[in-house]
C-alpha positions as CSV (number, residue, x, y, z in Angstrom):
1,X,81.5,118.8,39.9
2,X,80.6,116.5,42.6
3,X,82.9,113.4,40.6
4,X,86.2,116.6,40.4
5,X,85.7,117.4,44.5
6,X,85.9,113.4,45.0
7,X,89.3,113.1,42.9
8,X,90.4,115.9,44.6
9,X,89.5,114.6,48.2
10,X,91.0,111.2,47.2
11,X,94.7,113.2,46.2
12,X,94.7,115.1,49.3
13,X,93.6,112.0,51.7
14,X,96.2,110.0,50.0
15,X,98.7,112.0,52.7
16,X,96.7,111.9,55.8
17,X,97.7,109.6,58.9
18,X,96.5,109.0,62.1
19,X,98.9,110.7,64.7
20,X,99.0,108.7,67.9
21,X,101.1,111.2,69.5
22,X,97.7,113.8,69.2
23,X,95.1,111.5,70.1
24,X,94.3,110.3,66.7
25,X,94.0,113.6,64.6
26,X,94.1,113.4,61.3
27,X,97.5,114.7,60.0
28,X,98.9,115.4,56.6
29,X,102.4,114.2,55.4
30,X,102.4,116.6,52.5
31,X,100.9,120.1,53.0
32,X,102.1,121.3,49.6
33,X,99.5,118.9,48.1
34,X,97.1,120.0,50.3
35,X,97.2,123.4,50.3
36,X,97.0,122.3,46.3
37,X,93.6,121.1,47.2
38,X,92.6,124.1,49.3
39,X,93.1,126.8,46.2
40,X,91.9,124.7,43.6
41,X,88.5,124.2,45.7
42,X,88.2,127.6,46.8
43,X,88.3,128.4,43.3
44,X,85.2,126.5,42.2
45,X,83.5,127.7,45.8
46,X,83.5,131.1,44.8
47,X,83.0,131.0,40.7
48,X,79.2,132.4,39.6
49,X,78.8,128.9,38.0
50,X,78.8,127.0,41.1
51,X,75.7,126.2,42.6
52,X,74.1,126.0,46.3
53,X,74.2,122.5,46.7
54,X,77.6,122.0,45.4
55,X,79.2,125.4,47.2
56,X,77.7,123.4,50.5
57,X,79.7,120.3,49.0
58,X,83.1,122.0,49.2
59,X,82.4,124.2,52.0
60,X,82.3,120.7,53.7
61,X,85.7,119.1,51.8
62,X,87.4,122.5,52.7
63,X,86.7,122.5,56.2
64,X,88.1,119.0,56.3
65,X,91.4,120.2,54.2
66,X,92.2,123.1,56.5
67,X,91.6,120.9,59.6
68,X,94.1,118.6,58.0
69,X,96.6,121.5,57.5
70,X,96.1,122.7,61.2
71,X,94.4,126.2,60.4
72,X,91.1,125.0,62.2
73,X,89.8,128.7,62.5
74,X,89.5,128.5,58.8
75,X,87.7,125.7,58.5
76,X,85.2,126.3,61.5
77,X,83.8,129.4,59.1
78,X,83.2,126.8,56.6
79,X,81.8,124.6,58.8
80,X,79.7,127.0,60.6
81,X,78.0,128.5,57.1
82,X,76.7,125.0,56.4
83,X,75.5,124.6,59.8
84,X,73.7,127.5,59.2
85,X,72.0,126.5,55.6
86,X,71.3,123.4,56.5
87,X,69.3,124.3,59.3
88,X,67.5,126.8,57.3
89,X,66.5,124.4,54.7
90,X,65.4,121.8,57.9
91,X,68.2,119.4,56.6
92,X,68.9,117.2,59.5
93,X,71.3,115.0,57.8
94,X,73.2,117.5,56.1
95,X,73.1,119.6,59.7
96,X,74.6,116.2,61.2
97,X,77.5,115.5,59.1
98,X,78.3,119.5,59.1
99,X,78.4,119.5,63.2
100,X,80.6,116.5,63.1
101,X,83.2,118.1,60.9
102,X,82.1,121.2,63.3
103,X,82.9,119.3,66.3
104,X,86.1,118.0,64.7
105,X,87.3,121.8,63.6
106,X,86.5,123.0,67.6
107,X,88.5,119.9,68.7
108,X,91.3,121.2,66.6
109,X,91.5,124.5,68.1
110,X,91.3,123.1,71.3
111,X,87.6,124.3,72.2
112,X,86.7,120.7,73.5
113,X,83.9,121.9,75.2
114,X,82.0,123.4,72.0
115,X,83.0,120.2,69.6
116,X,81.7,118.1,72.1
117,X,78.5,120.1,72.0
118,X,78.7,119.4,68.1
119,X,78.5,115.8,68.3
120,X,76.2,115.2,71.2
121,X,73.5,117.3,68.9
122,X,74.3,115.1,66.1
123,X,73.9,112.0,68.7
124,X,70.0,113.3,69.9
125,X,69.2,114.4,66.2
126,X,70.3,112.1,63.7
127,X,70.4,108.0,63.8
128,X,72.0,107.8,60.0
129,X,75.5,109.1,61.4
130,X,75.6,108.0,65.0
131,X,78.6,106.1,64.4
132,X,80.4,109.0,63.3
133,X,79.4,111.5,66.1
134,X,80.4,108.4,68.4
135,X,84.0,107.8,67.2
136,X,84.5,111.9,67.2
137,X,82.7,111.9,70.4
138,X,85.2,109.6,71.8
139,X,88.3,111.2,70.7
140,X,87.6,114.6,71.9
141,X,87.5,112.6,74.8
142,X,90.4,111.3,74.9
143,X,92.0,114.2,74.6
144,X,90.5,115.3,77.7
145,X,91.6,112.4,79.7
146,X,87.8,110.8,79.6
147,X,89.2,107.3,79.2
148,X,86.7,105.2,79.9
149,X,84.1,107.3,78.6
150,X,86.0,107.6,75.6
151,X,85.8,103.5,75.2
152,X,82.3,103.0,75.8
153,X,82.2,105.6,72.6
154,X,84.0,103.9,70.7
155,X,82.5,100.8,71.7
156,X,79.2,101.7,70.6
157,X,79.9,103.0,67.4
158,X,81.8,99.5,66.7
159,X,78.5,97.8,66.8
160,X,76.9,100.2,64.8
161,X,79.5,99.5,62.1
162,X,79.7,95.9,62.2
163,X,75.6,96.0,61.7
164,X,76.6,98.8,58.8
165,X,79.2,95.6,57.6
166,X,81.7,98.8,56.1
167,X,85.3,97.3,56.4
168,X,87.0,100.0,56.4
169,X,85.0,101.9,59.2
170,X,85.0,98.6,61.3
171,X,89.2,98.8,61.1
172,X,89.0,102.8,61.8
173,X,87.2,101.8,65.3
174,X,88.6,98.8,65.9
175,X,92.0,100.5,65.7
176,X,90.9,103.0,68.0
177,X,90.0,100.7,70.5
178,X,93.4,99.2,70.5
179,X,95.1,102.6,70.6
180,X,93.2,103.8,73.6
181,X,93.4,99.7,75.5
182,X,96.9,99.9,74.8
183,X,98.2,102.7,76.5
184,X,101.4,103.4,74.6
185,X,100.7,106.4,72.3
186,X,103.3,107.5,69.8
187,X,105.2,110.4,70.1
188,X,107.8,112.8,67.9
189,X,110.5,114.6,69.8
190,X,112.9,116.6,69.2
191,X,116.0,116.2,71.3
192,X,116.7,118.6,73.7
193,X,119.1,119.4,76.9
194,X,119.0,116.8,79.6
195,X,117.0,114.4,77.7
196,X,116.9,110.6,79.2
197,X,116.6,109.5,76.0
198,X,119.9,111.1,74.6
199,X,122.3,108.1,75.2
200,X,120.2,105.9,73.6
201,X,119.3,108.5,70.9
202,X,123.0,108.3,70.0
203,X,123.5,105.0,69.6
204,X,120.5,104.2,67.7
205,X,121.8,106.9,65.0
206,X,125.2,105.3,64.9
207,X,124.4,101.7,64.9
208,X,121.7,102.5,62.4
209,X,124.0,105.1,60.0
210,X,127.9,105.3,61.5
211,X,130.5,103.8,61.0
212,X,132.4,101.2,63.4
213,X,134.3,103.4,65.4
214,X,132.0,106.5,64.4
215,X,130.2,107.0,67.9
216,X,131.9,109.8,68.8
217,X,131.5,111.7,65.5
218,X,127.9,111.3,66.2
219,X,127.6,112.7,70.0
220,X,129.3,115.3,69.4
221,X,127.3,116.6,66.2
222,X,124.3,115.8,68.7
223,X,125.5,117.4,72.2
224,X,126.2,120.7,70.0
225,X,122.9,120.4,68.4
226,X,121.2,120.7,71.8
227,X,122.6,124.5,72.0
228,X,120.0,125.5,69.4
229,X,116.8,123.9,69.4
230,X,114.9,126.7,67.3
231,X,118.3,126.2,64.6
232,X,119.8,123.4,62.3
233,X,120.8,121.0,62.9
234,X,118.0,119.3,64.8
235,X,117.6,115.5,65.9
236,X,114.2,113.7,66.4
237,X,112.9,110.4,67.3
238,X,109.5,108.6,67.6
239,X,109.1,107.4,70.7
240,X,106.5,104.7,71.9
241,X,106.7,103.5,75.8
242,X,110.3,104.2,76.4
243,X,111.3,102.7,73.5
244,X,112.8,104.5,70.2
245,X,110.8,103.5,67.2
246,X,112.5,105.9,64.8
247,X,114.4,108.5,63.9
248,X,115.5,111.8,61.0
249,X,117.1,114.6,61.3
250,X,117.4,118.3,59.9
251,X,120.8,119.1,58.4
252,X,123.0,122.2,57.1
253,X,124.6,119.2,54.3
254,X,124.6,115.8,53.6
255,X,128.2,115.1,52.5
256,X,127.2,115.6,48.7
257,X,127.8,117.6,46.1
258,X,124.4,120.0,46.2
259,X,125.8,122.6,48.8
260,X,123.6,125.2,47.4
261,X,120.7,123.7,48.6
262,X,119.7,123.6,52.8
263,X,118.2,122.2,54.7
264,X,118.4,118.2,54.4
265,X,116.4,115.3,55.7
266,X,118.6,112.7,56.7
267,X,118.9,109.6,59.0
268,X,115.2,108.5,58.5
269,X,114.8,105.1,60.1
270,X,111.6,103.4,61.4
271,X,112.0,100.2,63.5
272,X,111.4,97.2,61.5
273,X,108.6,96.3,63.8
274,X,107.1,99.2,63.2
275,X,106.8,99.7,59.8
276,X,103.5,99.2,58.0
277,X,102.0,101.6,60.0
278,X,102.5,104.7,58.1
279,X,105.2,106.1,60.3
280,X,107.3,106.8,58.1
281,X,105.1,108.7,56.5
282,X,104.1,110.3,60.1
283,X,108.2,111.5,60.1
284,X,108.3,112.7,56.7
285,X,105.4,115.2,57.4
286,X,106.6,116.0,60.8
287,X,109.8,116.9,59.2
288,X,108.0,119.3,56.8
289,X,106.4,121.0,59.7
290,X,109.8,121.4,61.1
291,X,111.0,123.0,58.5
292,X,108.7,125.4,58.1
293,X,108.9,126.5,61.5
294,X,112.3,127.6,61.3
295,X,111.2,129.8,58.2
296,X,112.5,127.2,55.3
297,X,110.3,126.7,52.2
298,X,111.4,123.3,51.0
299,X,113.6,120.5,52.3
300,X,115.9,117.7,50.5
301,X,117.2,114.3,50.4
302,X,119.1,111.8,48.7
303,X,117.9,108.3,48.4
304,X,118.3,105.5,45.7
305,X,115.3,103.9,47.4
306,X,112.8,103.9,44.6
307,X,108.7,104.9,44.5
308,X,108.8,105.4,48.2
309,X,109.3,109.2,48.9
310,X,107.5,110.0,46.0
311,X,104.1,108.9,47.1
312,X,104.5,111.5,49.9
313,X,104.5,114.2,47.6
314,X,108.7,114.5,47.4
315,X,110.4,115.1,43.4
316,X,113.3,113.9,41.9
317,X,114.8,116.6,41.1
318,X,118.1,115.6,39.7
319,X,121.6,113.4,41.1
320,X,123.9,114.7,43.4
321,X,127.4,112.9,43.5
322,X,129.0,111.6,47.1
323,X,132.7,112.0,48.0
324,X,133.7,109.1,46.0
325,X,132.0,110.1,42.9
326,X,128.6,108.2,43.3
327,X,125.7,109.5,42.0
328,X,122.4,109.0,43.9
329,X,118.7,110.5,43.5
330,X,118.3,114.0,44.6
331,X,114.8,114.9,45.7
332,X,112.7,118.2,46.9
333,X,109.4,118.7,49.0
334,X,108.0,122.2,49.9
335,X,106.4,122.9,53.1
336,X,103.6,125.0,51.6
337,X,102.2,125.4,48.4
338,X,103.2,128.9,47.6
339,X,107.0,127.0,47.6
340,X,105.8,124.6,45.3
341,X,104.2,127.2,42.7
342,X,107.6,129.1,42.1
343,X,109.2,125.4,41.7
């Protein structure tokens, strides 16, 4: 069990990013896979062969999953019941690492003040996961506007780490630090009326995918975008400073020969010093969220750009043919997995 929870946890954090644009929550590029995740665990959790201490286990993974998938109300019951058993059974570490992920579900549904609660019990009662409750500790904060306290957080927990001599949580805090000392976060927008971006928006999307000449085509597909913000077609970028990092875009059609099938992702670009740092991927899932917004179950794109959009859960589905004849890659992504079980 515990070995098929870990494979399982490994699948669904394979899509999970950092977004700098939410003060370092934990996002997911794909939820089809997982929502996946969520059914396939929820399906052991309650099966009469499952025992207490693994029903504790993935209580604990789900709670995690549906933070990941923005339903945090679902995953503070989780959370909560394990709370709850492991204080009955005098657990202290097991209560620690369930108030964390406690902590990190009330963040999530914006109850600061009760997550903060969460890790400042796990901070007076448990030494073994101080460095967690510390980095957790620290981003609530940040999201409060607690700068400085927020540091001195993360700070502390970066010493705990580099005496721990785990890599990978040293880079986790360490990037952190950098995040909060820089003072740039990274945000995605959606263009909308009277945006100061908007000139430069345009240019970057024709430089990037027109035509010589081609400006025009593409200000005017964008100024008449702005009448609708709720409809398609929608522009984005990433923005970090005042600078434009990246870009995609929602369309009706995509100039092939699949006119059946709507919406389209299109005009993905992320600048080239940018890239490495999982923002593509940070587009991708933002575009997924997009469309399910606006009521769509699964969104397309063509691309002859191989092993890339399938790592984010996107399948090739076929070849659709340009105006000259071409052929090129056709592939799918759902927003949810109820989409992706009638696929």
């Amino acid at each position: 069990m515990k070995e098929f929870v870990e494979r399982q946890m490994e699948k669904a954090m394979a899509t999970v990013y950092f977004d700098e644009s939410l003060g370092l929550r934990e996002q997911t590029a794909d939820l089809a896979i997982i929502h996946r995740v969520i059914a396939e665990l929820e399906t052991l959790l309650y099966s009469d062969e499952t025992i207490a201490s693994e029903k504790h286990q993935l209580r604990g993974a789900l709670g995690n999953l549906y933070r990941f998938a923005n339903e945090p109300e679902q995953a503070i019951d989780y959370l909560m019941f394990n709370v709850s058993e492991a204080m009955h059974d005098h657990d202290k570490h097991r209560e620690a690492v369930a108030r964390i992920r406690l902590g990190e579900a009330f963040k999530y549904a914006e109850q600061h003040k009760r997550a903060l609660e969460q890790f400042e019990w796990a901070l007076r009662h448990n030494e073994r996961y101080k460095d967690f409750a510390l980095q957790h500790q620290g981003k609530c904060l940040l999201e409060l506007g607690r700068i400085e306290e927020a540091i001195i957080c993360f700070e502390t927990a970066l010493s705990i780490r580099r005496e721990k001599d785990d890599e990978s949580l040293i880079a986790s805090t360490e990037a952190a630090i950098r995040y909060v000392k820089d003072g740039q976060p990274l945000r995605v927008q959606q263009l909308v009326q009277n945006d100061r971006l908007f000139g430069r928006a345009v240019d970057l999307f024709w430089k990037t995918w027109g035509e010589e000449g081609g400006r025009l085509f593409y200000e005017d597909a964008m100024t008449h975008a702005l009448t609708d913000v709720e409809g398609i077609p929608s522009f984005y970028i990433a923005v970090k400073g005042d600078v434009i990092v990246g870009t995609y875009a929602l369309l009706r059609n995509d100039l092939n020969s699949r006119q059946d099938l709507h919406p389209w992702l299109a005009c993905l670009y992320v600048d080239p010093e940018m890239r490495g740092g999982a923002l593509g991927a940070k587009l991708l899932g933002h575009a997924l969220v997009e469309t399910e917004r606006r009521s769509y179950r699964s969104l397309h794109l063509t691309s002859d750009l191989h092993g890339y959009y399938e790592k984010y859960g996107w399948k090739n589905i076929g070849l659709a043919y340009n105006t000259s004849g071409e052929s090129i890659p056709l592939f799918q992504n759902y927003t949810r997995k109820e989409g992706a079980d009638q696929s």
